[in-house]
N, C-alpha and C positions, 0 to 999 in steps of 0.2 A: 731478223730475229723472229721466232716462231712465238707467236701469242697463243697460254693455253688458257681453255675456258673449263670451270665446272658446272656451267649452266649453258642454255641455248644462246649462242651471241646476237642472233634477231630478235628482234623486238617483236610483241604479239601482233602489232598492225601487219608488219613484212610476213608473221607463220600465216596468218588470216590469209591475207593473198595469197603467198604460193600454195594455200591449203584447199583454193575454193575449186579445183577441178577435184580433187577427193569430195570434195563436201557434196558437190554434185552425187560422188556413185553412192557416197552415204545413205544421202537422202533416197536414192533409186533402189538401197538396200542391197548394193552390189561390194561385197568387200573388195579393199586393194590396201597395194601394200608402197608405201614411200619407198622409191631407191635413189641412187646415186648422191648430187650433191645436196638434195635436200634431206636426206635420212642423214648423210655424214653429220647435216648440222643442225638438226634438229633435238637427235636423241645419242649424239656422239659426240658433240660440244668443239665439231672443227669448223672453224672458223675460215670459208671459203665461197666461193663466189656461187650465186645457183646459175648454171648454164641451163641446158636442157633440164626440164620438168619428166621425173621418170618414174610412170604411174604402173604399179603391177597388178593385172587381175587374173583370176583359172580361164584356161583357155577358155571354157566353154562361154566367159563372160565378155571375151575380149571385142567382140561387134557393137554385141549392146552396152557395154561402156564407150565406146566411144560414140554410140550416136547419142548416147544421154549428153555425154559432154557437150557435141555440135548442139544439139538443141539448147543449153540451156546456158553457155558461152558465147554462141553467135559464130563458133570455131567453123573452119571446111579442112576437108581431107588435103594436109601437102605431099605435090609431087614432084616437085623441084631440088636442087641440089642444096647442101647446105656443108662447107667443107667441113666442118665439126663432127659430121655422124654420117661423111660419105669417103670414101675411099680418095687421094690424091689421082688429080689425072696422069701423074707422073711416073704413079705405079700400079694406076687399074682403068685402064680407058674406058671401062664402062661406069666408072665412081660409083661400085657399090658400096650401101649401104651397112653403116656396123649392124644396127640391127631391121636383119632384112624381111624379120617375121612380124615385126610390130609395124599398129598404126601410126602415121605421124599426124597430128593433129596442128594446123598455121592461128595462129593467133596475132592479128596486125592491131597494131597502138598505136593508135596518132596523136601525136604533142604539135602543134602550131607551130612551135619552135625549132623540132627537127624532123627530119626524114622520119617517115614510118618505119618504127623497127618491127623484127619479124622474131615472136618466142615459139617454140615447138612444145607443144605436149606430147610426149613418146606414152603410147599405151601398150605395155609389153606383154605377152602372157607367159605365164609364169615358168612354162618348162623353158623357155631361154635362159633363164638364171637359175632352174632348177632350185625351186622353192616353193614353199606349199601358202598362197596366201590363207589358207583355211585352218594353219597349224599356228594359235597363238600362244605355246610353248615359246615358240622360238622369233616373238614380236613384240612388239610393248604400244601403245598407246597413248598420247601426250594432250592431258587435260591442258583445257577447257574443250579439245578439238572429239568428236563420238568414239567412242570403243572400234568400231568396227573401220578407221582411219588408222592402219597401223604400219610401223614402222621395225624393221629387223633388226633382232639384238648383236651385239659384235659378236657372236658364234656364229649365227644364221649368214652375216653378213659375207665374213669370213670364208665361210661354208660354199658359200655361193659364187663368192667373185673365183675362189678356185676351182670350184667344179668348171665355174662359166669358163675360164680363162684356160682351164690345163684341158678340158677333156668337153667339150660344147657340143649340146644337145643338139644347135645345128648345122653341126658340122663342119663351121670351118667359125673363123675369129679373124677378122680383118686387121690389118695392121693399125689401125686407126684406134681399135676398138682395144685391140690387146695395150695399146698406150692407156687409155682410158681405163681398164682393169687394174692395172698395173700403179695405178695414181691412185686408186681408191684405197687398194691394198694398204700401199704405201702411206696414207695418210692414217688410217688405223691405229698401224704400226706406229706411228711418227709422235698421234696427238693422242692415242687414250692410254697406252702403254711406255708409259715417263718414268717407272721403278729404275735405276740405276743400282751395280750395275748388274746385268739384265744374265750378265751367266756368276751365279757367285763360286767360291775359292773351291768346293768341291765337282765341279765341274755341271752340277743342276744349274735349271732354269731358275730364276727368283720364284717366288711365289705367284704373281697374280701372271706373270707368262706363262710359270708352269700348269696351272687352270686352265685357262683359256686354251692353251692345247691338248689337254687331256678333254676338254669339250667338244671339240671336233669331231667330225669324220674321220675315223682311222685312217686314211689315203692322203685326207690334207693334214694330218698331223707332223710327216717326216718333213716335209717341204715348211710349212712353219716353223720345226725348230732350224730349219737351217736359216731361213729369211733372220728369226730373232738370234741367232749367234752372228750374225754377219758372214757365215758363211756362202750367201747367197747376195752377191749385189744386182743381180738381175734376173729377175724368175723368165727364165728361158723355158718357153714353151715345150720343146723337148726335154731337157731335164725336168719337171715339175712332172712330165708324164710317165717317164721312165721312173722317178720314184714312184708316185701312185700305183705303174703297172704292180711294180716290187711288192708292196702290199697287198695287191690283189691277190697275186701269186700266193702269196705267205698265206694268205687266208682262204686259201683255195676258190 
């Protein structure tokens, strides 16, 4: 059974911690933007596990955020395998990397009690997701934590895991990674859009669906309504592209 939250389901101790590699480029005066599972649960209210830590800054920032980070975490550069955000050897014997442009930063924990586990800080820049961490239109911010720690609203978010996922600035989308897209999407969809039901008797969108895709990108707009009428149970990379082309086309 799906538990829905209308506040952040961590508590302030847990934002604190997964907040403090931000709090780092704050203090460095480097903006960055929260993605994946800690945005979903921060300022989206879904209630899921943080895996990787996925920190976004403008390219031109992305060196010097991550040596703030080593310096002031104790972190070093990983260059090991990690099956989460490397490719199956079963379908890429070189196990690449979902994201093959970002830094991966190793953070080792030792508890007495168990084996040292190993968290990755991923320091992304920003045209892999095709997002402007400079554009706080489309971010918001979550007191007590500085203005300049931000977080992408569900249009930007939207905006972005499609651009990433249909048409990727670098050039390709690993299979691993398109799973990973595809889940974020998915839970968007799942946990902040609960209006039932979701196509009413004259054949419209409800309300707060039909918003949310008129906010969009005109390109991710078609492919969204088909996701929320259920006409789409799996955004197949090629369909999701072949509608976009169709837009483009329309719009010369």
């Amino acid at each position: 059974m799906k538990e829905y939250y209308d506040q952040c389901p961590a508590s302030l101790e847990v934002q604190t911690y997964r907040l403090a590699p931000a709090q780092v480029l704050s203090e460095a005066g480097i903006p960055c933007l929260i993605y994946g599972e800690d945005a979903l649960c921060f300022v989206h209210f879904v209630l899921t596990h943080s895996f990787k830590y996925h920190l976004v800054v403008a390219d031109t920032n992305q060196d010097r955020a991550s040596a703030e980070i080593i310096r002031a975490l104790g972190l070093q550069i990983f260059t090991g395998i990690d099956d989460n955000i490397n490719e199956s050897l079963f379908s890429d014997p070189d196990r690449t990397r979902v994201f093959m442009n970002s830094t991966h930063l190793q953070q080792i924990v030792t508890d007495t009690t168990l084996e040292p586990r190993r968290n990755l800080i991923l320091v992304h820049p920003q045209s892999h997701f095709n997002i402007d961490v400079s554009d706080y239109t489309r971010s918001v911010s979550v007191p007590p934590f500085p203005d300049n720690i931000r977080f992408p609203t569900r249009t930007a978010f939207l905006d972005s895991l499609f651009d990433t996922y249909l048409d990727p600035n670098c050039g390709r989308v690993t299979s691993r990674g398109c799973v990973m897209l595809k889940i974020w999407i998915s839970y968007l969809f799942e946990y902040t859009l609960r209006n039932q039901p979701v196509v009413l008797p004259n054949g419209d969108l409800e309300p707060e669906h039909a918003q949310l895709k008129s906010s969009l990108k005109p390109e991710n707009q078609p492919i969204f309504d088909k996701v929320a009428r259920g006409l789409v149970k799996d955004i197949r990379a090629d369909l999701g592209l072949e509608i976009r082309k169709e837009v483009f086309r329309k719009m010369g």
